[in-house]
Structures are given as structure tokens and as C-alpha cells.
C-alpha distance (Angstrom), angle and dihedral (degrees) to the residues before:
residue distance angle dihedral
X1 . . .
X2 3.77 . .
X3 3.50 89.5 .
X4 4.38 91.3 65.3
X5 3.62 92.0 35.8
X6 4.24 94.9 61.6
X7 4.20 85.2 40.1
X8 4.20 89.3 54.1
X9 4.06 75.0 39.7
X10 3.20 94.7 61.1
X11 3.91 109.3 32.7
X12 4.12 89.0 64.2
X13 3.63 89.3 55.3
X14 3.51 90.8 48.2
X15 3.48 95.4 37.1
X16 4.10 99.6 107.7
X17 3.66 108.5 153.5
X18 3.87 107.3 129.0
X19 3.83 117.9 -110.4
X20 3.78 113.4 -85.6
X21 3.99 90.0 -126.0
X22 3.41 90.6 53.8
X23 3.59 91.7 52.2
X24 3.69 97.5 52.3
X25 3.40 85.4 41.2
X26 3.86 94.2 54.9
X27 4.07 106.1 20.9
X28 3.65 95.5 167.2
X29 3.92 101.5 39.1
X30 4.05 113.0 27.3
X31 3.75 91.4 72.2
X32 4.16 144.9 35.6
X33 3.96 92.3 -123.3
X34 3.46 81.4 -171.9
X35 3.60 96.8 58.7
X36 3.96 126.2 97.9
X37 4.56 115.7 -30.0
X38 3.79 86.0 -129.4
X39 3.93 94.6 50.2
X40 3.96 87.2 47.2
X41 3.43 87.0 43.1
X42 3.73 88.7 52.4
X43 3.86 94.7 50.9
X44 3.80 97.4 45.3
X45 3.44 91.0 51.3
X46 3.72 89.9 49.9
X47 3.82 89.8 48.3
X48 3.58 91.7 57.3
X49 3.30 106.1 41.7
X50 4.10 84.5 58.9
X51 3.59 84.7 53.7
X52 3.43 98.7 54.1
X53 3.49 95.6 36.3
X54 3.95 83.0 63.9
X55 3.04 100.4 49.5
X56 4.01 93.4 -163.7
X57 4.15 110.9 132.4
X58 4.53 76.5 -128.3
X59 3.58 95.1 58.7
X60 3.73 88.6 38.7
X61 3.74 93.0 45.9
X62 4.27 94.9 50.8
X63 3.98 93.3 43.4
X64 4.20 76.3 77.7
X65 3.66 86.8 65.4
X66 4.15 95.0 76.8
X67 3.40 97.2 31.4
X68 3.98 87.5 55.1
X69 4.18 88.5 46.6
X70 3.99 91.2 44.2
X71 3.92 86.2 51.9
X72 3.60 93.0 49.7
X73 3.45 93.9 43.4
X74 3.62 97.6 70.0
X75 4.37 91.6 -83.1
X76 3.69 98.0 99.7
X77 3.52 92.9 141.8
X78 3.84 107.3 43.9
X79 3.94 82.8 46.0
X80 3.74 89.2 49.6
X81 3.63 87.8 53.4
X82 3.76 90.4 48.0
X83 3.80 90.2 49.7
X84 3.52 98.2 59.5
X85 4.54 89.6 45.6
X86 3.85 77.3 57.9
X87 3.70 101.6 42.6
X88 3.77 89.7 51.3
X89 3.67 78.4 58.4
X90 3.71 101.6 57.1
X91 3.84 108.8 140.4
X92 3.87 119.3 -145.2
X93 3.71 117.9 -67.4
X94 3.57 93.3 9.4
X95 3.88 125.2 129.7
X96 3.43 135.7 -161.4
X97 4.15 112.3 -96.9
X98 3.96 103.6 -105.0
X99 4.52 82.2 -126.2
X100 3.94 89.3 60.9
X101 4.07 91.2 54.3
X102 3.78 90.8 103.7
X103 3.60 82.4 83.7
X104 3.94 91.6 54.3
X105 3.74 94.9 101.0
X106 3.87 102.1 55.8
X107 4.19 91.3 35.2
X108 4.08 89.6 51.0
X109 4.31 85.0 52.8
X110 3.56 93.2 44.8
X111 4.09 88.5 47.1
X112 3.64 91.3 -123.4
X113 3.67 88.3 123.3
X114 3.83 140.2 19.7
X115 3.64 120.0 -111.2
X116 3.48 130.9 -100.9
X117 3.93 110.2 -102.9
């Protein structure tokens, strides 16, 4: 039993992902986009989940904000993988932010979102 309590121990201390809410709060400074796929991975996921987990179109609507940094950042593809966990997501009434329409393409083929006419 000691054993499992000194690895749960040790995970929070390594635990250093930033909070979610902090991320959407600060897309462009909370975390090294740049850094490791799995960490942004990790992050993204983490931003969604508090999204959906809201379920408010706002929250919804500025989880977009670090998946558009990650993208731009050099992570288009983990964000673009991100993007369509969040799309899936969409509550009622809610559209997506004109900034996050570099993921139009790939959400339109996955039928996430209608196309442009």
C-alpha cells in the first residue's frame, strides 16, 4: 500500500500542466505551445474538457483561443485534433469564433460544421 501512496505522492508534485482556466484565460502566455505533442496534447485536452464540462456557448466559444495559439505555434495538427473534440461539443446556438476558421476545412469534412457558401 505504501508503495501506491508515494507513486500518487509523487505524480501531484510532478503534475505541472497549467490550469485549463488559466489557459483560456492566457492562450498565448500560460503555456510553451511549442513544447512536447503529448504535453499540448495534454493541455488541449484539458481545455476542452473544461469547456464541455461547462457547457456555456462562452466557455465553449474561448476554449478556441488555445487551440488557435497551439496551431499557430507550430501544433496545427494536435490543435486540429482538439478542434474537432470541441466541435463535437458545440452547445446550441453556438458558432464557431470567425479566428478559429482555419480549422473550417477539416470540421466541414468531418460534418462538424457546414460549409461556407
Amino acid at each position: 500500500m505504501r508503495a501506491r501512496a508515494w507513486s500518487s505522492f509523487q505524480w501531484r508534485c510532478s503534475a505541472d500542466l497549467p490550469d485549463p482556466v488559466a489557459v483560456v484565460e492566457n492562450p498565448d502566455s500560460a503555456f510553451d505551445w511549442q513544447s512536447r505533442p503529448d504535453l499540448v496534447w495534454a493541455v488541449l485536452s484539458g481545455v476542452t474538457a473544461w469547456a464541455v464540462g461547462r457547457g456555456t456557448v462562452e466557455a465553449w466559444r474561448s476554449a478556441w483561443g488555445p487551440l488557435i495559439a497551439a496551431a499557430e505555434a507550430g501544433a496545427p495538427d494536435v490543435a486540429g485534433a482538439a478542434a474537432r473534440t470541441l466541435a463535437k461539443a458545440r452547445p446550441a446556438r453556438a458558432t464557431v469564433p470567425a479566428s478559429a476558421r482555419r480549422f473550417a476545412p477539416m470540421l466541414t469534412a468531418a460534418g462538424l460544421m457546414e460549409a461556407a457558401a
